[in-house]
C-alpha positions in Angstrom: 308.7 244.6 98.1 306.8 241.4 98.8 304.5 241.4 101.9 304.9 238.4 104.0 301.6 236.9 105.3 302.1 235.8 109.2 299.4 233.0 109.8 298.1 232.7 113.3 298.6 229.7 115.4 294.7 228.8 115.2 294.5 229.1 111.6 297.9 226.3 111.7 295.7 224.0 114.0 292.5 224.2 111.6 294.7 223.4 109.2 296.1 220.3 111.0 292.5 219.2 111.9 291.0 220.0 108.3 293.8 217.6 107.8 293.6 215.0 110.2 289.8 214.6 109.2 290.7 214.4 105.5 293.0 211.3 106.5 290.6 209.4 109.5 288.0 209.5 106.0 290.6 208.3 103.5 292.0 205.7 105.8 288.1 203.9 107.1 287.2 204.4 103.5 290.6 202.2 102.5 289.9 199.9 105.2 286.2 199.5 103.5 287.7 198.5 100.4 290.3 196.4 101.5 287.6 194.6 103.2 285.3 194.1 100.4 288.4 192.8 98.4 289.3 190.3 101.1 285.7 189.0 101.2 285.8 188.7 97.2 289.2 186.6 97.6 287.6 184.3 100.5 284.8 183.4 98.3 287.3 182.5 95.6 290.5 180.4 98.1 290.0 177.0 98.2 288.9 176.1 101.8 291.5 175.6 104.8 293.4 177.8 102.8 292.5 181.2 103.4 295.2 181.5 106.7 298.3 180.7 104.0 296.7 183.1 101.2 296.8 185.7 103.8 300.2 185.4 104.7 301.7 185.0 101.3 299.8 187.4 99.9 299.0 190.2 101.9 300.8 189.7 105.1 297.7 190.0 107.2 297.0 188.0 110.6 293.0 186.3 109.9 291.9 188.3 112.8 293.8 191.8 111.2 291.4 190.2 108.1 288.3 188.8 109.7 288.7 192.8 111.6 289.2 194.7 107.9 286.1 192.6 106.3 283.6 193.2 109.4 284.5 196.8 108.9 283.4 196.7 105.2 279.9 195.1 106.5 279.5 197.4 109.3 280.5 200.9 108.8 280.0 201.2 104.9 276.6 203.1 104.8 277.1 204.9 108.0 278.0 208.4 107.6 278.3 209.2 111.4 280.9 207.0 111.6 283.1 208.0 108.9 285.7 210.1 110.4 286.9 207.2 112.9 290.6 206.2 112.7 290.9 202.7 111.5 291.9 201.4 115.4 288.6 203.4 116.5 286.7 201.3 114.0 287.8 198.1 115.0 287.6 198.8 118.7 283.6 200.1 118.4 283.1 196.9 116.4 282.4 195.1 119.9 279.6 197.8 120.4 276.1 196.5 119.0 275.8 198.1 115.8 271.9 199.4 116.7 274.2 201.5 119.7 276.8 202.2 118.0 276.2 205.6 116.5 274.7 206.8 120.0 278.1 205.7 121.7 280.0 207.5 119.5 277.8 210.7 120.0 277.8 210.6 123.9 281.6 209.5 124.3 283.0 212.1 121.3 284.9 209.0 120.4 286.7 211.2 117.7 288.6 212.8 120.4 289.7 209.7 122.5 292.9 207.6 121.7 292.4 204.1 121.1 293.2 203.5 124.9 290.9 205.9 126.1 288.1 203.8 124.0 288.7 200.8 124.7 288.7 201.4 128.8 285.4 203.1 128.3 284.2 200.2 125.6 285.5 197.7 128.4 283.7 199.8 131.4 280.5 199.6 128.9 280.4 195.5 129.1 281.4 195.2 132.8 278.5 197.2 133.7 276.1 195.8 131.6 277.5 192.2 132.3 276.3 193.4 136.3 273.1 195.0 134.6 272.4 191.4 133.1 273.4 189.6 136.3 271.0 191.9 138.4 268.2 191.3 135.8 268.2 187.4 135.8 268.9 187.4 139.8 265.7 189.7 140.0 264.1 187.4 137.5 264.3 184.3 139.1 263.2 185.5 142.8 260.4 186.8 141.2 259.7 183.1 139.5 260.6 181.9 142.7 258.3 184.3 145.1 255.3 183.1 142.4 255.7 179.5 142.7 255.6 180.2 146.7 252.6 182.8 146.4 251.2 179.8 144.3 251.6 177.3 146.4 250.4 179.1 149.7 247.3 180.1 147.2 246.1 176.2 147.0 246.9 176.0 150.6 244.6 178.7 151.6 242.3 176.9 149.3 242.7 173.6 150.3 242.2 174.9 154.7 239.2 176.8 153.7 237.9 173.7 151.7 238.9 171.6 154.7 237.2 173.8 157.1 234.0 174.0 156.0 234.0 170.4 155.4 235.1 169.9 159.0 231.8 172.3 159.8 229.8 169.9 158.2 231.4 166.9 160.0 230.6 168.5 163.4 226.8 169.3 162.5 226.6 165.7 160.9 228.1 164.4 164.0 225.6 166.1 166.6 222.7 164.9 164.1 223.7 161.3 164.4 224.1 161.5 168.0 220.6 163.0 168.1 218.9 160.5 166.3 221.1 157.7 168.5 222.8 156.5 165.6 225.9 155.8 166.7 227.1 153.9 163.3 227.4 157.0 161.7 228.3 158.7 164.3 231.6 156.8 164.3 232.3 157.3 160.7 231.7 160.6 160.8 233.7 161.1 163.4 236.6 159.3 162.0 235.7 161.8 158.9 236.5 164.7 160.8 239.4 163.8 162.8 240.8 163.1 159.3 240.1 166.7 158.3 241.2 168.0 161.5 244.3 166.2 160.9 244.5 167.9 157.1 243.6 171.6 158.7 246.5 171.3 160.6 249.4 170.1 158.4 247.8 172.9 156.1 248.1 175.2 158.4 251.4 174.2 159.1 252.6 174.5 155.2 250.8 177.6 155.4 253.3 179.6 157.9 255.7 178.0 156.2 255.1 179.5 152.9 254.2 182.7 154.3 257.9 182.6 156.2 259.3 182.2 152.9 257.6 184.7 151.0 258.4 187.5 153.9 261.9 186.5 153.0 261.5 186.9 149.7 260.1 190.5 149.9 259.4 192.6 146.4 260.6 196.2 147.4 257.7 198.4 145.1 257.5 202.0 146.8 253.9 202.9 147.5 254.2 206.2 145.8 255.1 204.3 142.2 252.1 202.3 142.3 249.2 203.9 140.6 246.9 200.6 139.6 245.7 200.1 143.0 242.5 199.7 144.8 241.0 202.7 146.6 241.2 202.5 150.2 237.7 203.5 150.3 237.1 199.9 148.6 239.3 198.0 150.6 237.4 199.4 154.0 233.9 198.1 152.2 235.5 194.7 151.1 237.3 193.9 154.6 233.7 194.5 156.0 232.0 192.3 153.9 234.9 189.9 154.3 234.3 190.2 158.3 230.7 189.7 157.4 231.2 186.3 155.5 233.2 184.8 158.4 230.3 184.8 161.1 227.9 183.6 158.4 227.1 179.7 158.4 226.3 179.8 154.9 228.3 177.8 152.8 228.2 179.8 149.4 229.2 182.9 151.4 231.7 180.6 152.7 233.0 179.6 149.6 232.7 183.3 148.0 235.1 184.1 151.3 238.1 181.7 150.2 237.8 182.3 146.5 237.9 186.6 147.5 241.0 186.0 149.4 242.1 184.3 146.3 241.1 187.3 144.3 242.5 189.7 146.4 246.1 187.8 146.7 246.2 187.3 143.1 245.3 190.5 141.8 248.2 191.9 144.3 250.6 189.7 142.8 249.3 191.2 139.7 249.9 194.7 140.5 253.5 193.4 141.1 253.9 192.3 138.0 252.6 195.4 136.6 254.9 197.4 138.2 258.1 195.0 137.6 257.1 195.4 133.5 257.0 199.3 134.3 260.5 199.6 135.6 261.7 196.9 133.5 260.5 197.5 130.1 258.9 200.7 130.1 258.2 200.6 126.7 255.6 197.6 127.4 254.4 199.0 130.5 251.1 200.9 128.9 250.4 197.9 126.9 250.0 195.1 130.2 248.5 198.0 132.2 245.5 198.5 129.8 244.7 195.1 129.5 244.4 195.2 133.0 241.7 198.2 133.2 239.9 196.4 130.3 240.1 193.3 132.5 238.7 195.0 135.4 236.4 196.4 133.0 234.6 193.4 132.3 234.4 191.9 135.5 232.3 195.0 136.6 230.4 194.9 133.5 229.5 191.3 135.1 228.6 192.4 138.2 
């Protein structure tokens, strides 16, 4: 008597997906070749007449052709990507090819209908489209926010220029009075009105530029930024600073505007630092040590 063999339900379905597999390989690895072919035969057509070869030949659209040919550039050495159904293939051909392999990975494309892929595909571009918008928005306040820091930079030059020139008017001005010459007492007073006259539009285009820059704020949490100074050094620095300012000596004078210089310019550079940090990572390490040696060799200076 012969013994009939009942197979289970899940030996039928790894059957049908031993099966399944066997065909998504055969059919990318047709599309391959059919691509290859057409690309020989383009070579070969005369040109302007590859559309009418198409059709009387093959019966393919030129995008159904231009799709088959990309596949045989794209997916013939990629092993990850072999058991994809030909309308998986050409829907993943809009995914950068350096991502591609990933995207298939994460998503377990194999498992998705073609609809399913191309929403998540189509999700994919839509937010990297806003990623993209958000970068180059961020990218040009911060160009913006520079030329403003920049400007208000020369201006705090230019006023601390002014007022130690207007210093020297005023102690020129008392001399001449002094010594009766009132000649050059009345230049030098018309010398100082003028720089009065500067101090004040530069002061002026100073609060101006400082309005616009509190507008333009940078939002970099305190806690993320690790390349800053010690507070103990800040203390020491705002007392010298204090120092400077009730000093009548003109190089401390000068060394007072080009500190603040300093000091404004090496915060804008511990923006930037942290800007490279959260926006290419990868980089961050690089900027951030040519920093230190920076800092490095202005001590060794000192």
């Amino acid at each position: 008597m012969t013994q009939v063999i009942l197979r289970s339900p899940d030996v039928i379905a790894a059957e049908i997906r031993s099966i399944d597999q066997q065909a998504r390989q055969y059919f990318l690895q047709s599309a391959t070749e059919i691509g290859r072919k057409l690309k020989e035969a383009k070579e070969l057509v005369p040109h302007g007449e590859w559309r009418d070869w198409l059709k009387q030949n093959v019966s393919y659209s030129q995008s159904t052709a231009n799709n088959f040919m990309r596949i045989a550039d794209e997916y013939a050495d990629s092993q990850a990507l072999a058991n994809l159904s030909y309308t998986q293939a050409v829907a993943l051909l809009s995914v950068p090819a350096e991502e591609r392999e990933t995207f298939v990975e994460e998503h377990n494309v194999k498992e998705l209908s073609s609809r399913e892929l191309q929403k998540i595909i189509k999700e994919k571009k839509e937010l990297e489209k806003e990623l993209r918008k958000a970068k180059e928005t961020a990218e040009l306040e911060r160009l913006e926010r520079e030329k403003i820091q920049s400007s208000l930079n020369e201006m705090q030059q230019q006023n601390g220029m002014n007022h130690e020139l207007a210093k020297r008017y005023k102690a020129e001005l008392e001399e001449a009075r002094k010594n009766g010459d009132d000649d050059r007492a009345s230049k030098i007073q018309e010398k100082l009105q003028q720089t009065e006259v500067e101090l004040t539009e530069t002061k002026k285009k100073m609060k101006e530029l400082e309005a616009q820059l509190k507008a333009k704020p940078i939002d970099i949490p305190a806690k993320e930024i690790i390349e800053k100074v010690p507070e103990e050094v800040e203390q020491e620095l705002a007392r010298l600073k204090e120092q400077v300012k009730r000093n009548e000596n003109k190089a401390m004078a000068k060394f007072a505007v080009c500190f603040d210089t300093l000091v404004r310019d090496f915060d804008s550079l511990l923006s930037a630092l942290y800007e490279i940090k959260t926006t290419a990572p990868e980089e961050h390490e690089k900027f951030n040590n040519a920093v230190k040696g920076l800092v490095s060799r202005m001590s060794d200076k000192i």
